[in-house]
Each structure stands twice: as C-alpha cells, then as structure tokens.
C-alpha positions as CSV (number, residue, x, y, z in Angstrom):
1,X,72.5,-47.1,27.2
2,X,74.4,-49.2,24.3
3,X,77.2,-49.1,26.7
4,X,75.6,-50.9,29.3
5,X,74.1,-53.5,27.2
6,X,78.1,-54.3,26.1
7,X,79.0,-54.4,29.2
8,X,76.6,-56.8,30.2
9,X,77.5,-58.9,26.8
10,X,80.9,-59.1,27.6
11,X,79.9,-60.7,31.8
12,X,77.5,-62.8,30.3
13,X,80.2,-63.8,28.1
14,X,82.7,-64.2,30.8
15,X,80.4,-66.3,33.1
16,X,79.8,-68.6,30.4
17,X,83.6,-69.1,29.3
18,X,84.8,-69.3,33.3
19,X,81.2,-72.8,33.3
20,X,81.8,-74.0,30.7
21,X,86.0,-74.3,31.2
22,X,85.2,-75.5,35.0
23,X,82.8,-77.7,34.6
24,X,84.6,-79.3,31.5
25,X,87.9,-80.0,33.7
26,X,84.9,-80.9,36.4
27,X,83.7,-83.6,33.7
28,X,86.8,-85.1,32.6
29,X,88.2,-85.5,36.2
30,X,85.4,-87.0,36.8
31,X,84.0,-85.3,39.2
32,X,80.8,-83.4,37.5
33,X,78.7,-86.9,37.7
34,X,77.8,-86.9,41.4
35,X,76.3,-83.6,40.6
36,X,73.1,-83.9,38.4
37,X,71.8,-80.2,37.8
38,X,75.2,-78.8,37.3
39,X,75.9,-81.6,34.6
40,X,72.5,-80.4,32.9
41,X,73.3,-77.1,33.0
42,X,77.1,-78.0,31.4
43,X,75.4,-80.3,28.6
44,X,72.9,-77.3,27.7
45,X,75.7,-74.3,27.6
46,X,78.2,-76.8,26.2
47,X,76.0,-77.7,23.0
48,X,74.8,-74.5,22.6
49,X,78.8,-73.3,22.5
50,X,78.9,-76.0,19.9
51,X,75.8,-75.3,17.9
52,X,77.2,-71.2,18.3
53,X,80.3,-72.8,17.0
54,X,79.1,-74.7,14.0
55,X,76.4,-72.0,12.6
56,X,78.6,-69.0,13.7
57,X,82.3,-69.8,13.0
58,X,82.2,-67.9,16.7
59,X,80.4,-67.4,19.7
60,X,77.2,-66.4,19.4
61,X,77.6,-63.5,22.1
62,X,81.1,-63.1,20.0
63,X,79.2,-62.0,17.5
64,X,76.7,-59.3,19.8
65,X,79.5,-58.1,21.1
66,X,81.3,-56.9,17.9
67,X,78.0,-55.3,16.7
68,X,76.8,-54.2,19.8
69,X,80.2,-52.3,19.4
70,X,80.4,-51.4,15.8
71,X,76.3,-50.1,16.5
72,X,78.0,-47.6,19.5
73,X,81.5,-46.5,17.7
74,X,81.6,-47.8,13.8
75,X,84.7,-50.1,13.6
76,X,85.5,-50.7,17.4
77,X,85.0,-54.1,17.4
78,X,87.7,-56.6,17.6
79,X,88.8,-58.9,14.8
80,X,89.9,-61.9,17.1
81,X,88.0,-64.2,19.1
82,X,86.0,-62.9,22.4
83,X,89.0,-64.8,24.5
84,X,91.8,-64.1,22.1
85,X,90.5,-60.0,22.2
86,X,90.6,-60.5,26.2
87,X,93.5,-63.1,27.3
88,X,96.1,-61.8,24.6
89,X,99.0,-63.6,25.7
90,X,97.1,-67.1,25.9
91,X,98.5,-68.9,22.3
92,X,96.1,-68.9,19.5
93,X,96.9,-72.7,19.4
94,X,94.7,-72.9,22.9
95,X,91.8,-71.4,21.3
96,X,91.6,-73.1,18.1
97,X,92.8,-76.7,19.1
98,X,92.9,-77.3,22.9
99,X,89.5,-75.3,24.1
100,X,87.4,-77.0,21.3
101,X,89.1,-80.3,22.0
102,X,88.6,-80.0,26.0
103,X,85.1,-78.9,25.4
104,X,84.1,-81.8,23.2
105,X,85.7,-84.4,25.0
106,X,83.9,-83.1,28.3
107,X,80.9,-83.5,26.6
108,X,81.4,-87.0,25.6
109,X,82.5,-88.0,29.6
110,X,79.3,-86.6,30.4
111,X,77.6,-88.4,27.4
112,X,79.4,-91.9,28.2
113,X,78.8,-91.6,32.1
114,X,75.3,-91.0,31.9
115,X,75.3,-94.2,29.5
116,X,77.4,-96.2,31.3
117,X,75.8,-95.2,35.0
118,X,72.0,-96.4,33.6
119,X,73.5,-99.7,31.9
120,X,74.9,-100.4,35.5
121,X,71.4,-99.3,37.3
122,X,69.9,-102.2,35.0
123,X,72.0,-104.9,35.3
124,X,72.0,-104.3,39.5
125,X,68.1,-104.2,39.1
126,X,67.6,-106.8,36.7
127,X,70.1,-108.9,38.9
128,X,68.5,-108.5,42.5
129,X,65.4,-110.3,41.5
C-alpha cells in the first residue's frame, strides 16, 4: 500500500512540475493572460512552490517522497532534488538558478499584467464619461 501512495507522490509531483513549467513559459510569452482560471491556478501552485521553497529548502512533495520512501525501505530515498533524482542529465545550474528564476519572473508577468490590465480598464472607464 506504501508503494502506491509513492507512486502517486511522485505523478502528483510530475503534473505539478510539467504546470507550473508550461504555464510559466505561458506567462512570460505572454500568452497565460487571455486565460483567467488557468492564470489562478498558475499564481496558487506557483506560490505554494515558493512558500514550499522558502520553509522547506525543497519541495514540499520532495520532501513526502523521500519519507514516504525511507518509511517503505530505510535509506532509499534520494539525496538530490525531485527533478535532479529524475532528469539526471539536466545541469544542476537549471535547477538551482534558471527554474527558480523562470518561476519567479512568471509570477511577476502575471502580477504586473493583472496590474497593468485594471489601471487600463480605469482610465478607458473613467475616460468614456
């Protein structure tokens, strides 16, 4: 049964890497804003990646995962991150630099879009009177 519940740690984990990666290139191409619920859904798992980040040092399903392991066969988990342990040949420099840097500038596109879209809703409002 523990096996299972790994398993569906590490697809949880997967779909979550494979959002939040497309809808950050969505967000900085800037093609995310024309879609409302997806963009609310990328805010929510990309600040809770952050949050997992900041409280963590990792991952917060990083961190299920390698006791979810070390519960089913003491010392099997992996000392690396979830996407380091998976995509070996990806450099660690992509992890620790580029992925937190695309990530966080995603977020602030969204951030500065939403801003920017309201300030212009208001001044085309406030200007057809």
């Amino acid at each position: 049964m523990l096996i299972i519940a790994i398993y569906l740690v590490v697809t949880l984990h997967l779909l979550l890497s494979f959002t939040v990666v497309t809808c950050t290139l969505l967000s900085v191409f800037g093609i995310l804003y024309r879609h409302r619920r997806i963009e609310n859904l990328y805010l929510t798992l990309g600040l809770a990646v952050l949050t997992s980040q900041l409280l963590y040092g990792e991952c917060i399903l990083t961190v299920i995962e390698k006791r979810l392991r070390n519960t089913y066969v003491p010392g099997s988990a992996y000392h690396t991150s979830f996407l380091a342990h998976y995509l070996p040949r990806v450099p660690d420099v992509v992890y620790e630099c580029i992925g937190p840097m695309l990530l966080l500038s995603g977020l602030l596109v969204v951030a500065y879009t939403r801003i920017f879209t309201q300030r212009s809703k208001r001044l085309i409002t406030n200007g057809s009177r």
